[in-house]
PDB file of the backbone (N, CA, C, O) and the ligand in Angstrom, with CONECT records:
HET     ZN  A 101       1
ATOM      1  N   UNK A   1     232.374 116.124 -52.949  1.00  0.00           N
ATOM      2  CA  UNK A   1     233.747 115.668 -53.178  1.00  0.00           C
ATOM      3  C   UNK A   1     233.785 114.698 -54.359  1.00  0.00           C
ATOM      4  O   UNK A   1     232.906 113.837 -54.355  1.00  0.00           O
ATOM      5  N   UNK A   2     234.632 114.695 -55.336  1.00  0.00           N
ATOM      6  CA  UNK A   2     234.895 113.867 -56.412  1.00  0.00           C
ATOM      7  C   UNK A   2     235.527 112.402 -55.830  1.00  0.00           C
ATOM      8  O   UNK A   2     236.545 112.129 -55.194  1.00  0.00           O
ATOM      9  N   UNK A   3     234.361 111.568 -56.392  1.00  0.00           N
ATOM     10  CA  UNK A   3     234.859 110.012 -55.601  1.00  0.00           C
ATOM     11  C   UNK A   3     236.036 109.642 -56.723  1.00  0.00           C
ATOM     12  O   UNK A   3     236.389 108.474 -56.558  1.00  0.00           O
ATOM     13  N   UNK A   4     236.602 110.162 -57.593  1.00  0.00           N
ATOM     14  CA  UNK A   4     237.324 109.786 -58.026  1.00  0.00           C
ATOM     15  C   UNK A   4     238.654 110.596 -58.072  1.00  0.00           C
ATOM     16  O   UNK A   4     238.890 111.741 -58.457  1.00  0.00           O
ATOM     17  N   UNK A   5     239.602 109.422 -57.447  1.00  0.00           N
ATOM     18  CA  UNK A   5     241.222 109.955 -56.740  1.00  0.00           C
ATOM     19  C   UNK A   5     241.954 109.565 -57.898  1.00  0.00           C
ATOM     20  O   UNK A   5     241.624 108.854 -58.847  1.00  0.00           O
ATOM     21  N   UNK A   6     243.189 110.271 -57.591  1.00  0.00           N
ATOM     22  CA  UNK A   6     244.430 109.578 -58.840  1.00  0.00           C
ATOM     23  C   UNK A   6     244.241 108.584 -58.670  1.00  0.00           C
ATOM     24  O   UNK A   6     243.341 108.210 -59.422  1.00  0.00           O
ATOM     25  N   UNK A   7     244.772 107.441 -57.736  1.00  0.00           N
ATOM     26  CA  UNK A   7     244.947 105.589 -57.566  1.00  0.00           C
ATOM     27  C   UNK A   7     244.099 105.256 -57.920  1.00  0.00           C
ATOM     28  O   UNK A   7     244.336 104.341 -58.709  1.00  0.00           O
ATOM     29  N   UNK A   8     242.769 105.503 -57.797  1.00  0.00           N
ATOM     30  CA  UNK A   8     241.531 105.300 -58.706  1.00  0.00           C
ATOM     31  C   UNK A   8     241.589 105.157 -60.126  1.00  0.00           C
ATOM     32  O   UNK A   8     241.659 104.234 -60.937  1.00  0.00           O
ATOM     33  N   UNK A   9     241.541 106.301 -60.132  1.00  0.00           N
ATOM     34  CA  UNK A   9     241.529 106.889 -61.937  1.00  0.00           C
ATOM     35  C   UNK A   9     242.709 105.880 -62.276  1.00  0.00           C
ATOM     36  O   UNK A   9     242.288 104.856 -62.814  1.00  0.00           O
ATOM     37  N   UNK A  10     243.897 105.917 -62.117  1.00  0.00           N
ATOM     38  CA  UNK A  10     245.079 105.480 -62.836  1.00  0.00           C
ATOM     39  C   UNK A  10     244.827 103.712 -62.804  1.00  0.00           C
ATOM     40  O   UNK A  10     245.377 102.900 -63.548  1.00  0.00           O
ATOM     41  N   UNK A  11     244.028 103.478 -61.927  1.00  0.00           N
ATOM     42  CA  UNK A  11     243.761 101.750 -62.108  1.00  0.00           C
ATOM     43  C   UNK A  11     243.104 101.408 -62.702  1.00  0.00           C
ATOM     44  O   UNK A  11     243.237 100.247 -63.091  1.00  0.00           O
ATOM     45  N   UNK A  12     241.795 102.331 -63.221  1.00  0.00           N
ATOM     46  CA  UNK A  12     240.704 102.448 -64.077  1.00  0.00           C
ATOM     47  C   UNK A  12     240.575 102.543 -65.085  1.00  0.00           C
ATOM     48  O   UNK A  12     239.653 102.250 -65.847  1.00  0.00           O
ATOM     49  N   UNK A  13     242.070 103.231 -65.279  1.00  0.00           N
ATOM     50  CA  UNK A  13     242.736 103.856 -67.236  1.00  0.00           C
ATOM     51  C   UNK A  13     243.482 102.500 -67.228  1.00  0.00           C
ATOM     52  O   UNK A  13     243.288 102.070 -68.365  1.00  0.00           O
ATOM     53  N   UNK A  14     244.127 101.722 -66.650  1.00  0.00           N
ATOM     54  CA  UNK A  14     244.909 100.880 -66.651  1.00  0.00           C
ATOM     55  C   UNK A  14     244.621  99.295 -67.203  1.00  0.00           C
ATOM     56  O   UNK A  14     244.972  98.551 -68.119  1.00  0.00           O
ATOM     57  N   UNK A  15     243.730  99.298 -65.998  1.00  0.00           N
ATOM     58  CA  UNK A  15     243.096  97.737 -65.673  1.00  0.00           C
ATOM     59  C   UNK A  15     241.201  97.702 -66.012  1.00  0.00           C
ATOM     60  O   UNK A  15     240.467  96.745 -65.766  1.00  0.00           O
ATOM     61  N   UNK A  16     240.930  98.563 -66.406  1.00  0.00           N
ATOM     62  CA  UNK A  16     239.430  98.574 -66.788  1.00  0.00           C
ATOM     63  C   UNK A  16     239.410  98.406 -68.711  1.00  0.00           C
ATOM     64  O   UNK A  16     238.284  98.518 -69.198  1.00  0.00           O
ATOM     65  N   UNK A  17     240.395  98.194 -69.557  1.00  0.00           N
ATOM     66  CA  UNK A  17     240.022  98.535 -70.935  1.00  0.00           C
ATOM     67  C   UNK A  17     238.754  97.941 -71.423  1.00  0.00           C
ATOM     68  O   UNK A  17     238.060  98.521 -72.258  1.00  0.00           O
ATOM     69  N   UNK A  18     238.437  96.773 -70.903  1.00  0.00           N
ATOM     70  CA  UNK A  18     237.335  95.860 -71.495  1.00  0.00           C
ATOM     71  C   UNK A  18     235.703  96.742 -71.099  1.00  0.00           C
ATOM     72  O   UNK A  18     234.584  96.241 -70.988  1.00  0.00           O
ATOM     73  N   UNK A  19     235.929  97.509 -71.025  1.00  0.00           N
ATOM     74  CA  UNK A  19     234.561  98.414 -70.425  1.00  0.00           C
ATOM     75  C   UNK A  19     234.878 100.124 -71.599  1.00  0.00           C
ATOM     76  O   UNK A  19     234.041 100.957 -71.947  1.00  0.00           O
ATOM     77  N   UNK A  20     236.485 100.070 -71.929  1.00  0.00           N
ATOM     78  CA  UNK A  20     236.343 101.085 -73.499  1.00  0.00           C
ATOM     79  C   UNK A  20     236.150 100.663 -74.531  1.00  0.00           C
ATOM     80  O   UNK A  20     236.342  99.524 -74.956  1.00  0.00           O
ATOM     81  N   UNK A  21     235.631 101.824 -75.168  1.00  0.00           N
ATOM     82  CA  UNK A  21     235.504 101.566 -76.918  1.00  0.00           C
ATOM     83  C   UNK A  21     236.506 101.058 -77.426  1.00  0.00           C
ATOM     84  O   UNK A  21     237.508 101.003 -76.714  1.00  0.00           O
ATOM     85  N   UNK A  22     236.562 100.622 -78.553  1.00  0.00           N
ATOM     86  CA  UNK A  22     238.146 100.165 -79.390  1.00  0.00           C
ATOM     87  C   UNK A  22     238.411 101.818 -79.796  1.00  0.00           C
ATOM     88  O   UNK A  22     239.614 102.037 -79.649  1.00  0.00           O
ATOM     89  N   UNK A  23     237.830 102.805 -80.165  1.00  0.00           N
ATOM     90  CA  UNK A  23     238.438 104.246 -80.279  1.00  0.00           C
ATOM     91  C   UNK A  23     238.925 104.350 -78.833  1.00  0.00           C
ATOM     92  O   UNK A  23     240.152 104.307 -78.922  1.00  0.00           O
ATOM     93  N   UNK A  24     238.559 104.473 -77.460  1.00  0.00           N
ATOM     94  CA  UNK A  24     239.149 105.012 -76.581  1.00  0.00           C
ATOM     95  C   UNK A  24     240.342 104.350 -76.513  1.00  0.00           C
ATOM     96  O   UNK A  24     241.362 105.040 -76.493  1.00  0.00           O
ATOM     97  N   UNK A  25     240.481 102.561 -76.454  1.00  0.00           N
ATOM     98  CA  UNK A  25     241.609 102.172 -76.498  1.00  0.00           C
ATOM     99  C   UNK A  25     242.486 102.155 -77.279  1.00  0.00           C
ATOM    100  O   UNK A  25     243.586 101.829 -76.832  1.00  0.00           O
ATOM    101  N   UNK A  26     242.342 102.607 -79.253  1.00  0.00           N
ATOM    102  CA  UNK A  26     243.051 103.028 -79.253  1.00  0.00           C
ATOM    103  C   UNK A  26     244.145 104.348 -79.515  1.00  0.00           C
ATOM    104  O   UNK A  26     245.263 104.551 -79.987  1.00  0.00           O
ATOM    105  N   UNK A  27     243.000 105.096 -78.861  1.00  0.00           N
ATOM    106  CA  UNK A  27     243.407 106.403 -78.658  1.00  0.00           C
ATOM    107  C   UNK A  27     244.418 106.387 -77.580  1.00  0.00           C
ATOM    108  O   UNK A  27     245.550 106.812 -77.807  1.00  0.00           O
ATOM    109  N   UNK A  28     243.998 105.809 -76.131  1.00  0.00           N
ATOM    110  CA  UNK A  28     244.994 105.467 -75.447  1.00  0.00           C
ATOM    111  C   UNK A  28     246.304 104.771 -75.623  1.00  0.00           C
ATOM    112  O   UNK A  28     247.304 105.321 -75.163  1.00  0.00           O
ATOM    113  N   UNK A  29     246.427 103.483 -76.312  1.00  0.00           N
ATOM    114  CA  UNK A  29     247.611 103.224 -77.229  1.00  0.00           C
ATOM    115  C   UNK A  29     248.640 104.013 -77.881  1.00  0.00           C
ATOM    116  O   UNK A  29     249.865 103.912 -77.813  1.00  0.00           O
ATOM    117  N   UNK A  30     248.158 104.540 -78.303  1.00  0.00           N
ATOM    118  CA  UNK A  30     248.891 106.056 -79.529  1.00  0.00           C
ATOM    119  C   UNK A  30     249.261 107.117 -78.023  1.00  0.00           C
ATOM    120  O   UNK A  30     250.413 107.500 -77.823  1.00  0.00           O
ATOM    121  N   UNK A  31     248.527 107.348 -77.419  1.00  0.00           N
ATOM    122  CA  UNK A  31     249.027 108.275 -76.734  1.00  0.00           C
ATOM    123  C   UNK A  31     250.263 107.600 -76.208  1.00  0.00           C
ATOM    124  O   UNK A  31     251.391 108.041 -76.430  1.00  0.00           O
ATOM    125  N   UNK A  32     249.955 106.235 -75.320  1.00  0.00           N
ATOM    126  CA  UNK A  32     251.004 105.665 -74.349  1.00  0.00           C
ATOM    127  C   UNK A  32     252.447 105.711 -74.820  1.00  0.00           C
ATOM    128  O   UNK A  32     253.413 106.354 -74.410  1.00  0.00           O
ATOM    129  N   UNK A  33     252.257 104.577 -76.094  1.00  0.00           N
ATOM    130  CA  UNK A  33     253.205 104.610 -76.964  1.00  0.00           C
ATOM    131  C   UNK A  33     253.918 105.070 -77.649  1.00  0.00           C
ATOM    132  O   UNK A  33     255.100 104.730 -77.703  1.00  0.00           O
ATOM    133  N   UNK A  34     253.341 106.068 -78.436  1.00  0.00           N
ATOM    134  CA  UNK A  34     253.619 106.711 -79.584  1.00  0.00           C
ATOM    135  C   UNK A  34     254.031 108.275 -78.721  1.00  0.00           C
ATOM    136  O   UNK A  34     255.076 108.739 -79.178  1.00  0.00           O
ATOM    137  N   UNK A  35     253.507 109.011 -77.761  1.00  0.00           N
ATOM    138  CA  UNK A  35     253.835 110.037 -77.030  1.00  0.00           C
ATOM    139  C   UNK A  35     253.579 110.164 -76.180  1.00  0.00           C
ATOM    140  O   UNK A  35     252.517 110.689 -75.848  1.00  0.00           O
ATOM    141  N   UNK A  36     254.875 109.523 -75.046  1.00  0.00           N
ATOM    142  CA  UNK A  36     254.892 109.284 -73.541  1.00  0.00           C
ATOM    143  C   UNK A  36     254.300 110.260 -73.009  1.00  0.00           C
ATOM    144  O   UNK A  36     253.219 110.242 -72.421  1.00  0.00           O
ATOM    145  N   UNK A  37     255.210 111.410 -73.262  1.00  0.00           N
ATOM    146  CA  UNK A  37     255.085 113.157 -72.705  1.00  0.00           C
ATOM    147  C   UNK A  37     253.900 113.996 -73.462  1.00  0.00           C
ATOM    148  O   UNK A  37     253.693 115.127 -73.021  1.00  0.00           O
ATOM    149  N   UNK A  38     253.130 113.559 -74.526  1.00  0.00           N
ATOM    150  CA  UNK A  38     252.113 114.461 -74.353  1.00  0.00           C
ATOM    151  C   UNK A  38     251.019 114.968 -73.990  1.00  0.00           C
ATOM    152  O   UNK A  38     250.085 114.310 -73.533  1.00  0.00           O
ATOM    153  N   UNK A  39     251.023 116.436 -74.189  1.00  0.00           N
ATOM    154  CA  UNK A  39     250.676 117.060 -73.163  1.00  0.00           C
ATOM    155  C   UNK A  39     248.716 116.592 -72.892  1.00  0.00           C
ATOM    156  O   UNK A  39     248.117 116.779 -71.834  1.00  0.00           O
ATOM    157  N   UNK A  40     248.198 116.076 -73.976  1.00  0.00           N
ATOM    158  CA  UNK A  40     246.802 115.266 -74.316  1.00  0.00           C
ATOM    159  C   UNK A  40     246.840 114.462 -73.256  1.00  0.00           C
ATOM    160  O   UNK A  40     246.181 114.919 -72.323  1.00  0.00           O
ATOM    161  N   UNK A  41     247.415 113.323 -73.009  1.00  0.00           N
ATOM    162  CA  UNK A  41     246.876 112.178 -72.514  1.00  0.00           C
ATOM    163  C   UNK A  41     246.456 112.053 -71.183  1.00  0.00           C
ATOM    164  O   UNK A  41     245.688 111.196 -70.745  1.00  0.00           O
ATOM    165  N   UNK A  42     247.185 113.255 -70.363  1.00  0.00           N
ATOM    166  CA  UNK A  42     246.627 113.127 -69.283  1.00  0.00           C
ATOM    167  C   UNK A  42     244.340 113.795 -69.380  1.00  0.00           C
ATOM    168  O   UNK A  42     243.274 113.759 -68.765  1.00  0.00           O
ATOM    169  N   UNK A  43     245.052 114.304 -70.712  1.00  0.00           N
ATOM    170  CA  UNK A  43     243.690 114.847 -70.793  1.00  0.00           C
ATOM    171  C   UNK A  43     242.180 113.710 -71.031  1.00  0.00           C
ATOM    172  O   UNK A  43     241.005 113.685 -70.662  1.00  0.00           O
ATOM    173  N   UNK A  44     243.024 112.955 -71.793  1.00  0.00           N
ATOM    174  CA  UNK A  44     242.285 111.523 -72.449  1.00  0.00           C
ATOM    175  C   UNK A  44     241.941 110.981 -71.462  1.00  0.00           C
ATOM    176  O   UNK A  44     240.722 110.870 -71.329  1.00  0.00           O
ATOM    177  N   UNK A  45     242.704 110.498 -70.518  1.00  0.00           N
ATOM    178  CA  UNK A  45     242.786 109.603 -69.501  1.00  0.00           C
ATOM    179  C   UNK A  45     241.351 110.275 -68.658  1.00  0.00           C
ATOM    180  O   UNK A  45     240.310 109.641 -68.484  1.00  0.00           O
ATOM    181  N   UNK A  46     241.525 111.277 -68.337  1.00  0.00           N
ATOM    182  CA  UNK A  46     240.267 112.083 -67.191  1.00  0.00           C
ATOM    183  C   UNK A  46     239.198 111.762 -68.272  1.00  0.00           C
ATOM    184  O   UNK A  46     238.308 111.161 -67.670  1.00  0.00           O
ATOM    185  N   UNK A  47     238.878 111.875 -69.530  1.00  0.00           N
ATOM    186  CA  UNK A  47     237.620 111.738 -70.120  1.00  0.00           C
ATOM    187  C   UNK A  47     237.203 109.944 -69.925  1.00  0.00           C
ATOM    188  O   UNK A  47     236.268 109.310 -69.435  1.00  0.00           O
ATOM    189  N   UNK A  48     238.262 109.681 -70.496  1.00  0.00           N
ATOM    190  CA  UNK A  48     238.119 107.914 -70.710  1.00  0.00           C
ATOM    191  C   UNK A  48     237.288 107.577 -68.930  1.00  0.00           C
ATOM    192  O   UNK A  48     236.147 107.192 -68.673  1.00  0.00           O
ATOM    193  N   UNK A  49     238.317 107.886 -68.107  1.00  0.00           N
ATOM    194  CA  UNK A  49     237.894 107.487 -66.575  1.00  0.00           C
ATOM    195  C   UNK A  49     236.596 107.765 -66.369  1.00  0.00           C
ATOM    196  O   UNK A  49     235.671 106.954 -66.320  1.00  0.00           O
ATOM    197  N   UNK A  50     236.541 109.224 -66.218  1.00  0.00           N
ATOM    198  CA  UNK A  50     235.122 109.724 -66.065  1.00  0.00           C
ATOM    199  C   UNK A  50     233.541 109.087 -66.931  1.00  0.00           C
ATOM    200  O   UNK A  50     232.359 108.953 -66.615  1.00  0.00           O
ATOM    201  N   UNK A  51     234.418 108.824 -68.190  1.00  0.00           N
ATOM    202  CA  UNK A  51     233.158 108.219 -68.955  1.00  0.00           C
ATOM    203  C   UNK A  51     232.517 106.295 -68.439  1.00  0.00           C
ATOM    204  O   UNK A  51     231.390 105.800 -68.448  1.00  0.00           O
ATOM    205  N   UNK A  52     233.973 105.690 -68.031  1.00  0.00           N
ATOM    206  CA  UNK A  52     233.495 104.484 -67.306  1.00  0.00           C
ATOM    207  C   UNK A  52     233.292 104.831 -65.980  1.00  0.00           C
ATOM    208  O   UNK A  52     233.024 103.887 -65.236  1.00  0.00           O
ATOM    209  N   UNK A  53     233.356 106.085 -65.420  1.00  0.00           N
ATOM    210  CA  UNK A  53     233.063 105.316 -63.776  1.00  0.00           C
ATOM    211  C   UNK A  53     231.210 105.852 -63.838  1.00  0.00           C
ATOM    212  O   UNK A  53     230.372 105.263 -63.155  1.00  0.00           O
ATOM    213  N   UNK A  54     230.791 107.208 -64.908  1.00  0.00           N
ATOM    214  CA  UNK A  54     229.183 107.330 -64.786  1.00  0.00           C
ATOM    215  C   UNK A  54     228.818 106.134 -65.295  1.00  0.00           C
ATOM    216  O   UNK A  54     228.182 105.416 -64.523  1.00  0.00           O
ATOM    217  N   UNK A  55     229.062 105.679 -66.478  1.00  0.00           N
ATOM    218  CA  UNK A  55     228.417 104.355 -67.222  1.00  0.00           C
ATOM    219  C   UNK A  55     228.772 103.012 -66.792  1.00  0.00           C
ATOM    220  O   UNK A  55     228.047 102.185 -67.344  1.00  0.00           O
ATOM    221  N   UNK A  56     229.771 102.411 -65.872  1.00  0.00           N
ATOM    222  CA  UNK A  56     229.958 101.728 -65.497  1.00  0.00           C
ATOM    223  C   UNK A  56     230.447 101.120 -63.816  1.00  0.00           C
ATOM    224  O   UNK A  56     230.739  99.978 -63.462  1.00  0.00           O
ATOM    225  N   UNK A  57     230.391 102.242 -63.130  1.00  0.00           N
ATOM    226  CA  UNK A  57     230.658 102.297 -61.714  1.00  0.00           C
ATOM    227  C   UNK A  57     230.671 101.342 -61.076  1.00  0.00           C
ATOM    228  O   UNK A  57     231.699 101.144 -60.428  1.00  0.00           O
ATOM    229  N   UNK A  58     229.244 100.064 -60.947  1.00  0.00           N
ATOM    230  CA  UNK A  58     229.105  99.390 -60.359  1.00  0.00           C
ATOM    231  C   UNK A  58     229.369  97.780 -61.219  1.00  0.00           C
ATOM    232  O   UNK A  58     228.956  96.644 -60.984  1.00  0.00           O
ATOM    233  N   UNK A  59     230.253  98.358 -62.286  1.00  0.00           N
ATOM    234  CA  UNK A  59     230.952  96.999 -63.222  1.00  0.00           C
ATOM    235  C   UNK A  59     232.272  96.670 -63.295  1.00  0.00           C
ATOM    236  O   UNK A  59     232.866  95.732 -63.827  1.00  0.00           O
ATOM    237  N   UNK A  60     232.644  97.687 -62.614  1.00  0.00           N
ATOM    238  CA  UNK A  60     234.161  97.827 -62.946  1.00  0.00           C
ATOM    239  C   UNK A  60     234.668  96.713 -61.765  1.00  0.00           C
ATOM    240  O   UNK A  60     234.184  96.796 -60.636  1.00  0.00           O
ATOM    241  N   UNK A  61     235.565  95.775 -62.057  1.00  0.00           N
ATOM    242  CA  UNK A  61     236.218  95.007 -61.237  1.00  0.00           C
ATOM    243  C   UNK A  61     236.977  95.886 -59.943  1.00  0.00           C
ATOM    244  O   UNK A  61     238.176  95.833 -60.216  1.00  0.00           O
ATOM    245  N   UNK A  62     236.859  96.420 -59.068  1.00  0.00           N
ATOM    246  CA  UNK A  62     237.632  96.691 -58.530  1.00  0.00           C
ATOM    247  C   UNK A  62     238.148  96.343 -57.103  1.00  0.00           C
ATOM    248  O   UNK A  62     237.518  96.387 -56.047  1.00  0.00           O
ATOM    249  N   UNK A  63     239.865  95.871 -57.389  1.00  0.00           N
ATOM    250  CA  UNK A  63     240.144  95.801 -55.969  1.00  0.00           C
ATOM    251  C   UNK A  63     240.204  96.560 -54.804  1.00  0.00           C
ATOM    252  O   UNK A  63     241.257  96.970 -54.315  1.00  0.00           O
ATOM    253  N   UNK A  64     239.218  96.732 -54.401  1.00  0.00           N
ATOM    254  CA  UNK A  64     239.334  97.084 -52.847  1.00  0.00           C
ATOM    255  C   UNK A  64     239.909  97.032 -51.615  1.00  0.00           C
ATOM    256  O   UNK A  64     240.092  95.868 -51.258  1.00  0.00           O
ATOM    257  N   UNK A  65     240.248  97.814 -50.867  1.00  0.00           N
ATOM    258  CA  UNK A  65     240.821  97.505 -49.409  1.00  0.00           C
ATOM    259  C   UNK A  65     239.468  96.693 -48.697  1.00  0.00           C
ATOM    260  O   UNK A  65     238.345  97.196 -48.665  1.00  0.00           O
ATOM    261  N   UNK A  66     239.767  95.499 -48.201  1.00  0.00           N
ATOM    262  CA  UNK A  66     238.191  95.497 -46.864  1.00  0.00           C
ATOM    263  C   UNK A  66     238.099  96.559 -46.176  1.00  0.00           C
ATOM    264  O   UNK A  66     237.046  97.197 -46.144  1.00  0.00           O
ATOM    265  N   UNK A  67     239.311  96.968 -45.434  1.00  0.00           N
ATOM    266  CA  UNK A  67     239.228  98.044 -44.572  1.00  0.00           C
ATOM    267  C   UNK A  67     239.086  99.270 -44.607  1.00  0.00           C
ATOM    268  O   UNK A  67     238.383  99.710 -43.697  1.00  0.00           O
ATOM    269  N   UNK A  68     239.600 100.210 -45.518  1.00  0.00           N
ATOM    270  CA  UNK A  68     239.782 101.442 -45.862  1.00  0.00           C
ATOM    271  C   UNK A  68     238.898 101.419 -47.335  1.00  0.00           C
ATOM    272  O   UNK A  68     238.377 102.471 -47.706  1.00  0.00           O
ATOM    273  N   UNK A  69     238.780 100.396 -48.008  1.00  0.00           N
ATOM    274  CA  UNK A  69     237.608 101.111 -48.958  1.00  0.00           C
ATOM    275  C   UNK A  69     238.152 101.173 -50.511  1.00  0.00           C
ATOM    276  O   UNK A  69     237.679 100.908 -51.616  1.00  0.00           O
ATOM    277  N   UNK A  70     239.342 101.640 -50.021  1.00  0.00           N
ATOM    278  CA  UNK A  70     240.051 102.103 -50.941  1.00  0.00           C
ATOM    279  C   UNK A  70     240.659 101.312 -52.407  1.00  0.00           C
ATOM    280  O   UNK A  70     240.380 100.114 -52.408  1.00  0.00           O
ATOM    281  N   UNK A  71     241.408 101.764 -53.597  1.00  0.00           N
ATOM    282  CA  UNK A  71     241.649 101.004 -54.422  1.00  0.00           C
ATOM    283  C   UNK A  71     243.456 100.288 -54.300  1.00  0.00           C
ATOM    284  O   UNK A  71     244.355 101.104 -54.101  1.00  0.00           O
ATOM    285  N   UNK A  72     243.813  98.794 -54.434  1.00  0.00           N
ATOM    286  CA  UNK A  72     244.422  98.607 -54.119  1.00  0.00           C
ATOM    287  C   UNK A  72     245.575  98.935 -55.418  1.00  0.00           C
ATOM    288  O   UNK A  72     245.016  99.421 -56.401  1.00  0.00           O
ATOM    289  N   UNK A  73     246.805  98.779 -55.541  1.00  0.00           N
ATOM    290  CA  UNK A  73     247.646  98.773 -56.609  1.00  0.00           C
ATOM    291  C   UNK A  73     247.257  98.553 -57.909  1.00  0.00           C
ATOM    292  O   UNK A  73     247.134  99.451 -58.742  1.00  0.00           O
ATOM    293  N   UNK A  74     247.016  97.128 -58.150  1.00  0.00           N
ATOM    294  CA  UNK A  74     246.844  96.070 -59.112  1.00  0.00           C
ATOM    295  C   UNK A  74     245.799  95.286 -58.132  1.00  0.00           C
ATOM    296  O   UNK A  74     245.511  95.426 -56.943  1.00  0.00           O
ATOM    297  N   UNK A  75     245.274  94.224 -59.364  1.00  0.00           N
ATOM    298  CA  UNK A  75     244.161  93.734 -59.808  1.00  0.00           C
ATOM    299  C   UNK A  75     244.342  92.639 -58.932  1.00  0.00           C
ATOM    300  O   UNK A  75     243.424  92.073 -58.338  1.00  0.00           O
ATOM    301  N   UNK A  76     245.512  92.357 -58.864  1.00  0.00           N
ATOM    302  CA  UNK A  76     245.698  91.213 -57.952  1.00  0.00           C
ATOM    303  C   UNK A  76     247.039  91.471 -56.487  1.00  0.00           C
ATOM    304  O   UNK A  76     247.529  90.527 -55.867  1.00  0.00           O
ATOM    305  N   UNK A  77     247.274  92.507 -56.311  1.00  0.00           N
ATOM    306  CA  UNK A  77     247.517  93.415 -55.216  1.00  0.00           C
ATOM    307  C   UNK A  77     246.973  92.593 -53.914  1.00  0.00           C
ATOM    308  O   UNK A  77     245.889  92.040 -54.098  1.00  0.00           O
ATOM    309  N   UNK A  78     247.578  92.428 -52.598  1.00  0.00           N
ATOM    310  CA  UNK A  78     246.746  91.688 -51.296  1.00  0.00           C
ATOM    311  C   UNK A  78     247.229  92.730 -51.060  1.00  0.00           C
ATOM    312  O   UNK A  78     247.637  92.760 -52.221  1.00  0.00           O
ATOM    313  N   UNK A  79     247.659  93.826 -50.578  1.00  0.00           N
ATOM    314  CA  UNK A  79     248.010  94.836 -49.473  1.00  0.00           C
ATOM    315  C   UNK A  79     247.771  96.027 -50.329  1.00  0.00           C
ATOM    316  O   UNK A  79     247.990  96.249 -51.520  1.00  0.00           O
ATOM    317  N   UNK A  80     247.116  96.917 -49.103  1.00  0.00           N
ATOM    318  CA  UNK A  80     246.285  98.240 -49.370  1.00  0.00           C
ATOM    319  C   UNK A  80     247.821  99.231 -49.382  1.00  0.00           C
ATOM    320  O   UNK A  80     248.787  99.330 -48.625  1.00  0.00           O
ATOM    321  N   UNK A  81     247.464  99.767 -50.500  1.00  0.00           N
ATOM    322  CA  UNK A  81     248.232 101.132 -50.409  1.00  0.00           C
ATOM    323  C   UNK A  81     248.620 102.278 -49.527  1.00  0.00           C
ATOM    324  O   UNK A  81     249.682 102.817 -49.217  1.00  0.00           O
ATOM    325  N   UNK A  82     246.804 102.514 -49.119  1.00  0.00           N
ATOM    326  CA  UNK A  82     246.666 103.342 -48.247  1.00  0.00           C
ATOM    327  C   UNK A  82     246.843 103.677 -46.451  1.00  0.00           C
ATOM    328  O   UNK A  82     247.231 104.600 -45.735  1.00  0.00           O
ATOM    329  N   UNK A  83     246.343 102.425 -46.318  1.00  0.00           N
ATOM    330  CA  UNK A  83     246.337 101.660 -44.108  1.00  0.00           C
ATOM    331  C   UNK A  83     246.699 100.621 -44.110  1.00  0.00           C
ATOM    332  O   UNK A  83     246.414  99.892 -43.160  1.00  0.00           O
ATOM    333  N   UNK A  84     247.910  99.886 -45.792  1.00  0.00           N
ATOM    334  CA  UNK A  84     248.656  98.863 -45.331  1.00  0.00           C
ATOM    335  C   UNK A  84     248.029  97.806 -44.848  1.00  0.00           C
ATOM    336  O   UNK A  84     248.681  96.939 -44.265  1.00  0.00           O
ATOM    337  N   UNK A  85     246.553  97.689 -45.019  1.00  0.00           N
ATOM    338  CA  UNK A  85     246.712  96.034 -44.643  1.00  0.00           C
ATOM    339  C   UNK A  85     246.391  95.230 -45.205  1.00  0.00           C
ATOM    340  O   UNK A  85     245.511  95.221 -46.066  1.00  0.00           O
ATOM    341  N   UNK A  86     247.166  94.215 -44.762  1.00  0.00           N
ATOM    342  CA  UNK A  86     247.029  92.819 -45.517  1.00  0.00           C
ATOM    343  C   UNK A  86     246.205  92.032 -45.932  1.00  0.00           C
ATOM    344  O   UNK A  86     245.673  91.525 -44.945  1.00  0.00           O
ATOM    345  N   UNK A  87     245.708  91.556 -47.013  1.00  0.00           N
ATOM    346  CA  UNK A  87     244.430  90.260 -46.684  1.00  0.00           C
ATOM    347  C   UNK A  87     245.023  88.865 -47.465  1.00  0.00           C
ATOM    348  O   UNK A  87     244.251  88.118 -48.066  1.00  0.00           O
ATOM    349  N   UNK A  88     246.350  88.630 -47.390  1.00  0.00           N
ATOM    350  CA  UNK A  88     246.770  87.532 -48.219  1.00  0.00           C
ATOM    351  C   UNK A  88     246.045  86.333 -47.250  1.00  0.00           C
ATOM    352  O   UNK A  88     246.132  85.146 -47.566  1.00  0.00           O
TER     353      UNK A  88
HETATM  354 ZN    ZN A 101     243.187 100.068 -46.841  1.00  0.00          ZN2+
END
């Protein structure tokens, strides 16, 4: 099974830049900005992700659920997305 989910990935493209190249970021830039809708970036995004979670997996800041494991919203998020619970 691929340990990597959308909420994953999308927090990883999001909140991980300091772990991309200045080309990935600003390749990502141009995409965000410059072309909301094209049809690339979702493509970018799966390379960019995939390339920090082999090379960096166990660097990446990530918020976690205690309970479920899982990745929370944001970086500074207290409640799980997934089983809702709290750790404020
Ligand atoms: Zn949870």
């Amino acid at each position: 099974m691929d340990p990597l989910y959308d909420e994953l990935k999308d927090y990883i493209y999001r909140y991980c830049e300091r772990f991309m190249t200045a080309d990935e970021v600003d390749a990502k830039r141009i995409a965000l900005y410059h072309f909301p809708s094209m049809e690339s970036e979702p493509v970018l995004k799966e390379r960019i992700v995939k390339r920090l979670w082999e090379q960096h997996q166990h660097e990446l800041p990530l918020n976690l659920c205690p309970v479920c494991n899982r990745i929370a919203r944001t970086p500074k998020a207290r409640q799980c997305q997934f089983c809702f619970y709290n750790w404020h």
